[in-house]
C-alpha positions in Angstrom: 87.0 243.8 103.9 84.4 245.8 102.2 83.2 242.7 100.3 82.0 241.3 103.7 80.4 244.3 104.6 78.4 244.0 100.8 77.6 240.2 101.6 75.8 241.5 105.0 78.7 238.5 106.8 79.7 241.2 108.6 78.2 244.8 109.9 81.9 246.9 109.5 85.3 246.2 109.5 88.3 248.5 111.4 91.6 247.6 109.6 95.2 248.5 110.6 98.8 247.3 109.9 102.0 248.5 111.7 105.7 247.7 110.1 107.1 248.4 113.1 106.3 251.7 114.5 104.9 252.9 111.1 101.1 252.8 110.6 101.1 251.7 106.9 97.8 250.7 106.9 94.0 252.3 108.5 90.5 251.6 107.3 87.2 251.4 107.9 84.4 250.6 106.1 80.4 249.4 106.7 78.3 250.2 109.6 78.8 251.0 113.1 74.8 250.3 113.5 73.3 249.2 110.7 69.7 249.9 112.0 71.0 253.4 112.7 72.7 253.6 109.4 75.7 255.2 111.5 79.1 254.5 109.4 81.6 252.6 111.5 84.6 255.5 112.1 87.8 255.6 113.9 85.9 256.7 116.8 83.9 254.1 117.8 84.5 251.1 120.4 84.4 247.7 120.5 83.4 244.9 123.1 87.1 243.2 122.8 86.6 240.2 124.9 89.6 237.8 124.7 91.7 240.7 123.4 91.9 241.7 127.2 94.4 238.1 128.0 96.4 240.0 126.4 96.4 242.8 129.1 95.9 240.8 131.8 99.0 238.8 130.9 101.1 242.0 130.7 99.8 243.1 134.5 101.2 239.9 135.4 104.4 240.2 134.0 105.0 243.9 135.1 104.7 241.9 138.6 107.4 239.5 137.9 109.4 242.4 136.9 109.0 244.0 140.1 109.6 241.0 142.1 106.6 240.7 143.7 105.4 237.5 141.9 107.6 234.3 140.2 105.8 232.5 137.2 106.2 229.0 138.9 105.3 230.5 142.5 102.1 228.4 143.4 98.7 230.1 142.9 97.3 229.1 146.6 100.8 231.5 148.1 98.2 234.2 147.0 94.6 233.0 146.7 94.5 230.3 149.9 91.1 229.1 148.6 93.0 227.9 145.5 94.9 225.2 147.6 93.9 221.3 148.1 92.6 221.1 144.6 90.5 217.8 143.6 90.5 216.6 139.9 87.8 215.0 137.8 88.5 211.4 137.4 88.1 210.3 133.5 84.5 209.7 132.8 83.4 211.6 135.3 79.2 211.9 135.1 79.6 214.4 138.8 81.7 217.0 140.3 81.8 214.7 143.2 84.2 211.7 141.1 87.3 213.5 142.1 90.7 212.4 143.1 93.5 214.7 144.6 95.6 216.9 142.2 98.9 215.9 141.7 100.6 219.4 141.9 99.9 223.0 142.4 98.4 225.1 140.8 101.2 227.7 139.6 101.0 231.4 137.6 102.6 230.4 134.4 100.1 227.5 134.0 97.3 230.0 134.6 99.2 232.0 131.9 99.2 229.6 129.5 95.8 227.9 130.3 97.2 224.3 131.5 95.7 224.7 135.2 93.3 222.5 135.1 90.9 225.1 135.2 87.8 225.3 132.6 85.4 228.2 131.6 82.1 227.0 131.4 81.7 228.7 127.5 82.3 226.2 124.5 82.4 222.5 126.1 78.6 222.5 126.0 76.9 219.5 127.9 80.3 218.2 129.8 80.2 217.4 133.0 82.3 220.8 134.5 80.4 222.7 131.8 77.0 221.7 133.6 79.0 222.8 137.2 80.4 226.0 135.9 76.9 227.2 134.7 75.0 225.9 137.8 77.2 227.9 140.0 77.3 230.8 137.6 81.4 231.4 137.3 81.3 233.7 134.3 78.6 236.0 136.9 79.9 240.0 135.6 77.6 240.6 139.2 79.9 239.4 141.5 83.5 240.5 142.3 86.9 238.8 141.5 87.2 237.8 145.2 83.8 236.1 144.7 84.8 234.3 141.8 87.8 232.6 143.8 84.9 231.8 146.2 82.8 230.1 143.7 85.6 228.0 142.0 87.4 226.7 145.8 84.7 224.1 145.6 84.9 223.2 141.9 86.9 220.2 140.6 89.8 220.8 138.1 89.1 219.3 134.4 92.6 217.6 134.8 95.6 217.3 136.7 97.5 221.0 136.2 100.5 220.8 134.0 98.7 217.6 132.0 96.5 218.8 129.3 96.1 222.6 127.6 92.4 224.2 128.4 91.2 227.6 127.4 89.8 228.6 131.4 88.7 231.6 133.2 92.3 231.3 134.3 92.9 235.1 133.2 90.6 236.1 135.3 91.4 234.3 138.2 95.2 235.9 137.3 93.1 239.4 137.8 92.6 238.3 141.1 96.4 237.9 141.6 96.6 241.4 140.5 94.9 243.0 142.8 95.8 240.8 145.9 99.9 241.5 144.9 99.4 244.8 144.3 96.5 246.4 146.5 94.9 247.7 143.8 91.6 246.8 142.1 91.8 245.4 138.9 90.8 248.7 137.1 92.2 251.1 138.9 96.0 249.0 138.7 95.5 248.1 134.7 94.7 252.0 134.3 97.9 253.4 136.4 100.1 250.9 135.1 99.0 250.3 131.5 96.3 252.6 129.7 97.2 255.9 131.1 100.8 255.3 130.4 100.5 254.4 126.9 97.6 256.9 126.5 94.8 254.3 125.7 92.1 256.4 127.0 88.7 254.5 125.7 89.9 251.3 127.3 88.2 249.9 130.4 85.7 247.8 131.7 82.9 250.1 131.4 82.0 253.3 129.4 80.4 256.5 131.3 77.3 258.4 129.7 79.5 260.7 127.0 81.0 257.5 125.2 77.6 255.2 125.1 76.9 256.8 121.2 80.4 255.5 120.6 80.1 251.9 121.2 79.0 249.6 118.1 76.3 247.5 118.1 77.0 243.5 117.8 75.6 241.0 116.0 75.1 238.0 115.6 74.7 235.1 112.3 71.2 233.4 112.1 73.3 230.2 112.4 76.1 230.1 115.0 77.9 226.5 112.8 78.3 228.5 109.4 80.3 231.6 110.2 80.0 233.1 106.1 76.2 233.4 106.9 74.7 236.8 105.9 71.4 236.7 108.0 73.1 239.1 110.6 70.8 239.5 113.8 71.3 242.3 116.7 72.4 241.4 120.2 70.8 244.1 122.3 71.0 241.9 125.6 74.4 240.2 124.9 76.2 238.6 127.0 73.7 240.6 129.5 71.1 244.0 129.1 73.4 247.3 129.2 76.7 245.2 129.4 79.8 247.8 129.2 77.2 250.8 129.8 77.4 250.9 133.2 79.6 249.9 136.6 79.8 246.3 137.0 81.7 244.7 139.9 83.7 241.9 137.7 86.5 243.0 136.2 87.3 240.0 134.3 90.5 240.2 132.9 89.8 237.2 130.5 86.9 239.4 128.9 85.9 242.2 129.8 87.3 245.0 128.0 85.8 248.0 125.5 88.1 249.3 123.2 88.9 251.2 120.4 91.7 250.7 117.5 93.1 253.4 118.0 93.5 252.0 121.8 94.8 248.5 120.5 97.5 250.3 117.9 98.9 252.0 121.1 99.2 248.7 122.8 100.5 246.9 120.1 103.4 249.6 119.3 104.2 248.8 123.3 105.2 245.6 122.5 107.1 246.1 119.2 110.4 247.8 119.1 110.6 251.4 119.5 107.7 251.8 120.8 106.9 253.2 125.0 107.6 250.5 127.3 105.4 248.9 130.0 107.4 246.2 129.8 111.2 245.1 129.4 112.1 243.6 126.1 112.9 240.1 127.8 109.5 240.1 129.1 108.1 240.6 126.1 110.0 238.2 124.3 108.9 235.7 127.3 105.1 236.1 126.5 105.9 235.6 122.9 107.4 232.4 123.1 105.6 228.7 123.4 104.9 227.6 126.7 103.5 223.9 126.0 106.0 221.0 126.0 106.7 219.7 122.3 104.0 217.9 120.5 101.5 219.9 122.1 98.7 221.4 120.1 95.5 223.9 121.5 92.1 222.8 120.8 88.5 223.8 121.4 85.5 221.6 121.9 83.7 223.7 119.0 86.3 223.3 116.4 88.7 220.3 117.8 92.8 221.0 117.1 94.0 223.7 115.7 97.3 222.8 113.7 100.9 224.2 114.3 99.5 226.1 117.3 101.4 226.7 120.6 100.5 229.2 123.7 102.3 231.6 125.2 101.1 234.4 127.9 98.2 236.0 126.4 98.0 234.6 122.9 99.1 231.8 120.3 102.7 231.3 119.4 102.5 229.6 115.7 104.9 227.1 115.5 104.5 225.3 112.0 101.9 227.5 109.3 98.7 225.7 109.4 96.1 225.4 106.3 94.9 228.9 107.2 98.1 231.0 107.9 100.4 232.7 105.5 103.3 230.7 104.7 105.4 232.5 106.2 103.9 233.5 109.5 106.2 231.3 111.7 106.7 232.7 114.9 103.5 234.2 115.2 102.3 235.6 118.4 98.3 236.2 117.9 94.7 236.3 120.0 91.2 238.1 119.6 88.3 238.0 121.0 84.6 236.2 120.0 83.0 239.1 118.2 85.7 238.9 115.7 88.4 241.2 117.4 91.7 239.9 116.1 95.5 241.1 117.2 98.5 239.7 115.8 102.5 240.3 116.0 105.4 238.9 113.9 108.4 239.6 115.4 110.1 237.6 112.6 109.0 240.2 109.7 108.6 243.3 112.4 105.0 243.8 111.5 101.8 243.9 113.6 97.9 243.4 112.1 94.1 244.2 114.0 90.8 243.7 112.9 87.6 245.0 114.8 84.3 244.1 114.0 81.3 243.1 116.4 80.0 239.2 115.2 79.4 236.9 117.8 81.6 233.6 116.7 84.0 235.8 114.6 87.0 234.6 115.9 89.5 233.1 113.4 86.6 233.5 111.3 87.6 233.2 107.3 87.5 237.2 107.2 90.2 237.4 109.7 92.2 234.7 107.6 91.6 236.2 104.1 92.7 239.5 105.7 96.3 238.4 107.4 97.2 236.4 104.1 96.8 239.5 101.9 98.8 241.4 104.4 101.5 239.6 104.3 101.4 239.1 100.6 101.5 243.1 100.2 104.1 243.5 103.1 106.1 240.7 102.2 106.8 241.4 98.5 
């Protein structure tokens, strides 16, 4: 990790490895600011982003678990606006070329992104793209309930149940949260989640004491070659004082500051031993694939990604792809864009997370180099 640090490819790394409840591995090394020349340490945070599915997906299933929710219960039995969806037809140049949906909506598609849904982030110049921007769905200004607003008049990308799609779905599943349980988003995920497993830097925004704590992020001079060194700050990104002060989204998809000491905590939740938010079948549940066989996940960035699945919150690696250790089968794994990276084997009892702040560093070779050596050393 520290040679990508001395290539300026990344600003500092936070490394850790847990076989099984046993941290056997905890580093850090290059800059939490370079400008600052402040040393990245244990202490500081991290803008997590897509590292908060995984949280968000756990909410849900503590639901289930209560009874207050079913996985195939229909999304519009708790957000009304979500009913009498309209698809895009193929080809579609407007939002207006719809035809009806051909089923509801349900939670475990919003789970495992098939909804239909979209996000408005990576499929640059499509037609939904274009309509998600123009009626500003990823808006960290307006509520959850607002978002539900916003989307009741958007098309789906494609019948739910029919295609995979990474979406705002987790979000809109933060929603479900708070209308099942009365709660808002933050105040259930810090009841029922962070203060029981003692991940106290974790949440949606950090108060005045904590702002010296959170690393700065960068970003490469060019987004399509992820190894290059010309590392640029993103003071405004993704808008001025982000995670510094009260917001009123709590987005569930991304929203989340963390630290690794935060995400080792969660991580040992979900490995055995460790405290319980969840039951063991639960867990096992997220951990499976969800998508019918011959499925694959892809992005409109980086097309299909090989021998990957989906279950709630993260990847389920089915067959090792060109990038994965060998022997990495069974895989449950997610991170988030600045290049924060969680990952559980179940099959070899072992658990891996990077931290770093690079916009685009998601499965980005660092994070690959990284798992393979891991399981080299672990695996001996």
């Amino acid at each position: 990790m520290q040679s990508y640090v001395d290539r300026k490819i990344l600003a500092g790394v936070s490394s850790a490895v847990l076989h099984g409840q046993d941290l056997v591995h905890f580093e850090t090394c290059g800059w939490a600011d370079i400008e600052q020349g402040i040393p990245l340490e244990p202490q500081h945070l991290f803008r997590v982003f897509s590292n908060s599915k995984l949280v968000t997906s756990i909410a849900i299933m503590q639901l289930v678990e209560e009874g207050l929710l079913k996985l195939d219960d229909p999304l519009q039995d708790y957000l009304p606006q979500m009913a009498n969806r309209r698809v895009l037809l193929p080809g579609a140049t407007s939002i207006d070329q719809t035809e009806a949906a051909q089923s509801l909506i349900t939670i475990r598609q919003l789970l495992n992104h098939t909804s239909g849904l979209s996000y408005g982030l990576l499929d640059h110049g499509s037609t939904i793209y274009k309509a998600y921007v123009e009626r500003k769905v990823l808006n960290a200004f307006e509520p959850l309930s607002e978002l539900i607003n916003v989307l009741e008049d958007l098309p789906l990308s494609f019948h739910p149940g029919t295609a995979w799609e990474y979406s705002i779905a987790t979000d809109v599943l933060s929603r479900v949260v708070e209308v099942v349980s009365g709660d808002s988003f933050d105040i259930y995920l810090h009841h029922k989640i962070f203060s029981p497993l003692g991940m106290n830097d974790t949440g949606f925004w950090l108060p005045a004491h904590k702002h010296h704590r959170l690393c700065a992020y960068y970003a490469g001079s060019d987004p399509m070659n992820t190894l290059n060194r010309d590392l640029k700050r993103l003071d405004k990104s993704p808008y001025p004082e982000a995670f510094l002060k009260p917001i009123p989204r709590f987005s569930g998809g991304g929203g989340l500051v963390s630290s690794m000491q935060d995400m080792i905590r969660l991580m040992r939740s979900l490995m055995p031993g460790g405290p319980r938010v969840l039951q063991q079948e639960s867990i096992d549940l997220m951990m499976q694939n969800h998508l019918p066989d011959g499925w694959g996940i892809s992005f409109p960035s980086v097309g299909a990604v090989p021998g990957k699945g989906f279950g709630f919150g993260g990847a389920v690696t089915i067959t090792p792809g060109p990038n994965d250790p060998a022997q990495s089968e069974g895989e449950f794994e997610w991170g988030g864009i600045a290049g924060t990276h969680w990952w559980i084997s179940p099959r070899h009892n072992m658990a891996g997370l990077l931290m770093t702040q690079r916009q685009m560093a998601f499965w980005h070779p660092y994070s690959f180099e990284f798992k393979r050596l891991v399981y080299q050393a672990m695996l001996k």
